[in-house]
C-alpha positions as CSV (number, residue, x, y, z in Angstrom):
1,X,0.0,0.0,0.0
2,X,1.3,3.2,-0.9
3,X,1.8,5.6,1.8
4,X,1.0,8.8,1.5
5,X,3.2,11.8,1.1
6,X,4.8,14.2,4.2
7,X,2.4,17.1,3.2
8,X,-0.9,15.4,3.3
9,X,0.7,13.7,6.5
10,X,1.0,17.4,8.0
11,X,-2.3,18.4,6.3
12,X,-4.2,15.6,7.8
13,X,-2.0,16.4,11.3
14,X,-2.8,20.4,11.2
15,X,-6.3,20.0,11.8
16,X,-5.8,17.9,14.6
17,X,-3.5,20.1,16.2
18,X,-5.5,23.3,15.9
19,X,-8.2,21.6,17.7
20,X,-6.3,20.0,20.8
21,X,-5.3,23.7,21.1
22,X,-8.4,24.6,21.3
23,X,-9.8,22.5,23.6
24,X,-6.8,23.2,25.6
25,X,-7.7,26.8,25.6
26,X,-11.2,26.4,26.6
27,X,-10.0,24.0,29.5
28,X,-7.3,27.0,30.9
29,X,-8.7,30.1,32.6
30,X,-7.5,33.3,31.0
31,X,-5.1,34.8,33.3
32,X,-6.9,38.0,35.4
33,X,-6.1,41.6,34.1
34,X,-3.6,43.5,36.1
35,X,-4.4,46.4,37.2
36,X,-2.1,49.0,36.3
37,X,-1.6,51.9,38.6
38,X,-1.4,55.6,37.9
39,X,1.6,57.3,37.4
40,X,1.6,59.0,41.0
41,X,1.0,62.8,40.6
42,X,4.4,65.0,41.4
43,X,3.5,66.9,44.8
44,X,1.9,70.5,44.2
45,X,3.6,73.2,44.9
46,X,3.3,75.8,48.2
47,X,2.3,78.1,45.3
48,X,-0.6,76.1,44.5
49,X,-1.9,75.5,48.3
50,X,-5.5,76.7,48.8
51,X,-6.3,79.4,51.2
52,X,-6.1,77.9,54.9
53,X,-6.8,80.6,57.6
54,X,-4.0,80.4,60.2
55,X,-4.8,80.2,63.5
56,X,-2.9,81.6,66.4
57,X,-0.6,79.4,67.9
58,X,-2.0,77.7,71.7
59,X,-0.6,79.0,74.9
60,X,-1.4,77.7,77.9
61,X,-3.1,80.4,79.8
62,X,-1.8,80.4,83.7
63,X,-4.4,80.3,86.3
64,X,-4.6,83.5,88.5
65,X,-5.0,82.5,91.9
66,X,-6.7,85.1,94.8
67,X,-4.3,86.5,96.5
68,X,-3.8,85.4,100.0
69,X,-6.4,87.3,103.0
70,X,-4.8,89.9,104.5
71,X,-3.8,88.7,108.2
72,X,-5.9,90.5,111.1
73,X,-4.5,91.3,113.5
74,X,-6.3,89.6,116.8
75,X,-8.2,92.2,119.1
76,X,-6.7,93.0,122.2
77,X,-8.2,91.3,125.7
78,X,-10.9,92.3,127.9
79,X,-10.3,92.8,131.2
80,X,-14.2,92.7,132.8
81,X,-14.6,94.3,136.4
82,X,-17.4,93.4,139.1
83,X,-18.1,95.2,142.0
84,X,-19.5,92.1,143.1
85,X,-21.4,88.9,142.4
86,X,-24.5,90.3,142.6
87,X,-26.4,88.4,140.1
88,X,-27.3,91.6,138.0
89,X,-23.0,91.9,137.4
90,X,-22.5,88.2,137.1
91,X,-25.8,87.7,134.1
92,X,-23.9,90.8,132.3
93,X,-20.5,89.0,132.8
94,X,-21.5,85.4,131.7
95,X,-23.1,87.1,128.8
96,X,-19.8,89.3,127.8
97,X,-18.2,85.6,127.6
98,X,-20.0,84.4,125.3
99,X,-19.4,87.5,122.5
100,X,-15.6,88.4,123.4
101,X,-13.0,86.3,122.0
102,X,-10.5,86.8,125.0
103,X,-11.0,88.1,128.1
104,X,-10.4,88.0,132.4
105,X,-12.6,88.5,135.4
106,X,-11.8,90.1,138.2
107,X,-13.8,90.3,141.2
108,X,-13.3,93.3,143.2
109,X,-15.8,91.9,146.5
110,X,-12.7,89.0,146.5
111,X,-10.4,90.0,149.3
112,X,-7.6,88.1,148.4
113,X,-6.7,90.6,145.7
114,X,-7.1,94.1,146.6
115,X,-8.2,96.7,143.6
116,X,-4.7,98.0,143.0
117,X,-3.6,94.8,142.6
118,X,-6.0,93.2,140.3
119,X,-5.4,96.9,138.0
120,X,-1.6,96.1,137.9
121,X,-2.2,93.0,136.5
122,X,-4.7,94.3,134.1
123,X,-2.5,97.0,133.4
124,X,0.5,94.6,132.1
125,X,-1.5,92.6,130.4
126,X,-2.4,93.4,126.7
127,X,-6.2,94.4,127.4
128,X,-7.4,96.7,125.1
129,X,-10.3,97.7,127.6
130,X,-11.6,97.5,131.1
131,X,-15.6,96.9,131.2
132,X,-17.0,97.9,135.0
133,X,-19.6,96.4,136.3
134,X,-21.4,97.9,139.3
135,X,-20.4,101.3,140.8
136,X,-17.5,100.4,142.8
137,X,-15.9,98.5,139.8
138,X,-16.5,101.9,137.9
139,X,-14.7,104.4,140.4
140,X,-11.7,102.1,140.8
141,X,-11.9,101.7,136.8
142,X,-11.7,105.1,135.7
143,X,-8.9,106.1,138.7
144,X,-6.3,103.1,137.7
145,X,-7.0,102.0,134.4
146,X,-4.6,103.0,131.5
147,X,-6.8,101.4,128.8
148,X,-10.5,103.0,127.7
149,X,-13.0,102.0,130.4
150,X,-17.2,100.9,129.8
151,X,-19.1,101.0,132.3
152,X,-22.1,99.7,133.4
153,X,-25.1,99.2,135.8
154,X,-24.4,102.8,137.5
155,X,-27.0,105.1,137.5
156,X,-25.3,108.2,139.2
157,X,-22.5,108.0,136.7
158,X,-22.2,112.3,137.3
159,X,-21.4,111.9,141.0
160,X,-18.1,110.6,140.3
161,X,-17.0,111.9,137.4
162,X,-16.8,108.7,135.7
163,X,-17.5,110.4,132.3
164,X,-13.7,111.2,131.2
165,X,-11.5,111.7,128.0
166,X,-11.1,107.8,128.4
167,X,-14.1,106.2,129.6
168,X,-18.2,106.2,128.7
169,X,-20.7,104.5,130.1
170,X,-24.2,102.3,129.2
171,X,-27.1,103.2,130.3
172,X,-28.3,101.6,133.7
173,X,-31.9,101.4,132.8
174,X,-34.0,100.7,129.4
175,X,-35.2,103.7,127.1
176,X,-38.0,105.7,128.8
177,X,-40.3,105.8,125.5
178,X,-40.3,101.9,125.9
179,X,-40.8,101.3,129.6
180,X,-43.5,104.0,129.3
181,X,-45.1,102.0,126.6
182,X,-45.1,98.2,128.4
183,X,-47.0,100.4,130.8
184,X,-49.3,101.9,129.3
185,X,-50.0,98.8,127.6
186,X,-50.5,97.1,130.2
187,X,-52.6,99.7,132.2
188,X,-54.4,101.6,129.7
189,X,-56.6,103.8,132.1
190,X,-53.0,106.0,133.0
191,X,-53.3,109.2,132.4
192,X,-51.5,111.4,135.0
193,X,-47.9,109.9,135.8
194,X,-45.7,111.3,138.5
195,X,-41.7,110.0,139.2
196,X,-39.2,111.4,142.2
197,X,-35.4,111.7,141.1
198,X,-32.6,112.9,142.4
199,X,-30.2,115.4,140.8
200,X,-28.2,115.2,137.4
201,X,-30.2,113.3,135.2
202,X,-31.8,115.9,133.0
203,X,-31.5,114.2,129.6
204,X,-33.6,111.1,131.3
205,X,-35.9,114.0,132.3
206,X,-36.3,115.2,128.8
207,X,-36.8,112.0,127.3
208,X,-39.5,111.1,129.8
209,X,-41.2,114.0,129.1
210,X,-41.2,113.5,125.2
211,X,-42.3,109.9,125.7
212,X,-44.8,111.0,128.0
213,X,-46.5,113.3,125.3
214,X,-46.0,110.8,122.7
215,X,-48.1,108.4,124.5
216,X,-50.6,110.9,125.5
217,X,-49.5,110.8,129.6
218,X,-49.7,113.8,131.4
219,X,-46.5,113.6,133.2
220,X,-44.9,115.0,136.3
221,X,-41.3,114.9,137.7
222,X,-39.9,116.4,141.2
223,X,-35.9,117.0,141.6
224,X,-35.1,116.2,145.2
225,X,-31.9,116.0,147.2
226,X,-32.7,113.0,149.7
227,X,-35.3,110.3,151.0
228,X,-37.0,112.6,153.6
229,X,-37.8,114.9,150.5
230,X,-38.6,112.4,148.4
231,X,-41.3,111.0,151.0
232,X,-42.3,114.6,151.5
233,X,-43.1,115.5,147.6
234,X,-44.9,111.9,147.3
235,X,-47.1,112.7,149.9
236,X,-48.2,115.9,147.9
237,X,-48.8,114.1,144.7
238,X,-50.2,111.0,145.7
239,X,-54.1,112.5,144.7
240,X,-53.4,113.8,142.0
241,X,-51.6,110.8,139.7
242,X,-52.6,107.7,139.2
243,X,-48.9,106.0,138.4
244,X,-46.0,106.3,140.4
245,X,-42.5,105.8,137.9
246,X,-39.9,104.7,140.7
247,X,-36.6,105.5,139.7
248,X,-33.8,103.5,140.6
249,X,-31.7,106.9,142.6
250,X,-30.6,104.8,145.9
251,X,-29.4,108.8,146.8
252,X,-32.9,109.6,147.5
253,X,-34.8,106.1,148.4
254,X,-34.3,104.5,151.6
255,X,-36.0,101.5,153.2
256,X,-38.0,103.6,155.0
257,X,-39.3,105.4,151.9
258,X,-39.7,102.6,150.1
259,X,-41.9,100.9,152.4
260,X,-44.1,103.9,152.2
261,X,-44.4,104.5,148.8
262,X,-45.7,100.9,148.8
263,X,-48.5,101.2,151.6
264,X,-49.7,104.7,150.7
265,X,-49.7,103.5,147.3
266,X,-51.6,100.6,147.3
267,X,-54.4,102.5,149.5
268,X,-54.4,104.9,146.8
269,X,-54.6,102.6,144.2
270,X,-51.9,104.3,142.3
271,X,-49.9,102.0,140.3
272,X,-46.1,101.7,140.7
273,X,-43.6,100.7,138.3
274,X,-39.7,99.9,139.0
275,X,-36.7,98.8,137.1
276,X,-36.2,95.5,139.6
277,X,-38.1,92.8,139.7
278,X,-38.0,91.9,143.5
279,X,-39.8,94.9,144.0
280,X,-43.0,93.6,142.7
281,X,-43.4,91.8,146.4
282,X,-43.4,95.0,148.0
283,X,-46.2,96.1,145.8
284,X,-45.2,97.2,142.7
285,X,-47.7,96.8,139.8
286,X,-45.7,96.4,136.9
287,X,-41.5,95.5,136.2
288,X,-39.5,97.4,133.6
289,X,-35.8,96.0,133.6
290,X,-32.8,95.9,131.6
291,X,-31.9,92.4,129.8
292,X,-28.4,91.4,130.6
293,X,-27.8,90.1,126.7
294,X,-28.8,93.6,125.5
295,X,-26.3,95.6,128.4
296,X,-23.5,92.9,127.0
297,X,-24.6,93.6,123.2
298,X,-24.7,97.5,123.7
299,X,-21.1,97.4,125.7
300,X,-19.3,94.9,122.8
301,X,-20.4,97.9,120.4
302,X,-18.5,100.4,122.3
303,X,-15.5,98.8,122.6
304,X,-15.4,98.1,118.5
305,X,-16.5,101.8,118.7
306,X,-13.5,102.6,120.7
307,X,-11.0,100.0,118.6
308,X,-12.0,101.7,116.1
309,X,-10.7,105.4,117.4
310,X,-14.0,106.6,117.9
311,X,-14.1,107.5,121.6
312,X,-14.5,111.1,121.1
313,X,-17.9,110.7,118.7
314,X,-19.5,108.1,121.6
315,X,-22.4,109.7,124.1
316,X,-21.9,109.8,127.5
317,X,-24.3,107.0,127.8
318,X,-25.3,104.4,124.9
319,X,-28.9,103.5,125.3
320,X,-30.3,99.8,125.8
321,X,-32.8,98.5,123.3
322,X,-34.1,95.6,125.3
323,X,-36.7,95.7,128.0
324,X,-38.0,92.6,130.4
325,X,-41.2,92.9,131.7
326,X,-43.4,91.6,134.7
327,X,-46.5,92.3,136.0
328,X,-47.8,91.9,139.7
């Protein structure tokens, strides 16, 4: 058999060929594109920056602190003076504790320590001020004291001249216009007032009277020099008042006085009032007294008064504010 030439072998082969390849091809995934990346853009120029507002550079801000209080100096002492222990000094003392920061007490009814004594003491100490308490605490107060002196619970303060360049005084009893008031409030039906005093107390007078007319009282005072004349111009009055005002002037009332005011009184039916509240068993209708917080209140206010350098602009007497009152 004849065998057929190397061209119609390859043409017979070709065929053949091409279609292996092709099956091959549809049998091999195409390979996946790759992705070719930008050429990278050259970096733009500080000439071609957009606008940017530029904003202040940050500082840290230092915190302002307060500055420091200012250091006060600590108020001077207290030296506080009783004449005794009377219970009228020793409510005012107690109560003087309780609003000054430092203070000392000295008792002038204690023997042990004699007046002159107790003021040298006081004197080398660093008291800024001497508060008296009573009249004998006053006297001895305003004679040996180097520091301002208050005083207190006196009610002839002129007698002894205890009104000085370096001393002033509180009053001893509460504001006329407000014991005449709790009076007359609690006895309407007065009308015709009379009150006995001893010499020296002419402002007290006044105010009296100005109360008096304020509250529509008809009143009428007598200046006497002692308790036989005091008895003697009560006697005259008695029938024509129908209250009695009983001042607290021991120059002019006496037991003996007293005791008859009292019983001539009561058969008069003329109502009495007093500043002292153990008086009401004698017979007094109605008690007007001071309140020992309010004396201690009044006499702290002078001495920041006086501190202060205003001695000179003080009254002789500071008036109370407070009154305590008891009825028969």
């Amino acid at each position: 058999m004849a065998l057929p030439n190397c061209e119609n072998r390859t043409a017979f082969r070709l065929p053949g060929l091409l279609l292996v390849l092709q099956l091959a091809a549809c049998a091999t995934p195409a390979p996946a594109p790759v992705e070719v990346p930008p050429d990278p853009q050259p970096p733009a120029s500080i000439d071609n920056l957009p606008d940017v507002e530029l904003l202040p550079p940050i500082t840290a801000r230092k915190r302002r602190m307060p500055p420091p209080p200012p250091v006060l100096p600590e108020p001077p002492g207290v030296a506080i003076v009783l004449a005794s222990r009377a219970p009228a000094y020793e409510d005012v003392a107690i109560e003087l504790s309780r609003r000054l920061g430092r203070f000392s007490i000295f008792d002038l009814s204690d023997k042990s320590q004699p007046p002159e004594e107790a003021f040298r003491a006081i004197n080398d100490s660093d008291s800024g001020a001497v508060v008296a308490i009573g009249l004998p605490a006053a006297r001895v107060a305003v004679a040996l004291a180097r520091v301002p002196v208050v005083f207190s619970q006196v009610f002839n303060y002129r007698d002894d001249g205890l009104v000085t360049d370096n001393s002033r005084g509180v009053a001893a009893v509460a504001p006329p216009e407000a014991q005449l008031g709790a009076w007359k409030s609690a006895n309407p039906t007065l009308t015709r007032i009379g009150a006995i005093i001893g010499p020296g107390h002419d402002a007290l007078i006044e105010e009296a009277r100005v109360a008096a007319d304020t509250l529509g009282v008809q009143l009428t005072v007598v200046t006497v020099d002692s308790d036989q004349e005091a008895l003697y111009q009560f006697r005259r009055m008695m029938n024509e008042i129908d209250g009695f005002w009983l001042f607290p002037d021991n120059r002019i009332l006496s037991s003996r006085s007293l005791r008859e005011i009292f019983v001539q009184s009561r058969q008069r039916h003329v109502d009495v009032a007093v500043s002292n509240e153990a008086l009401l068993s004698l017979g007094a209708g109605i008690s007007i007294s001071t309140v020992a917080a309010d004396i201690a209140d009044t006499i702290v206010n002078v001495i920041r008064r006086i501190e202060a350098g205003q001695l000179d602009d003080l009254p002789e007497l500071t008036p109370l504010s407070a009154i305590q009152v008891s009825v028969h």
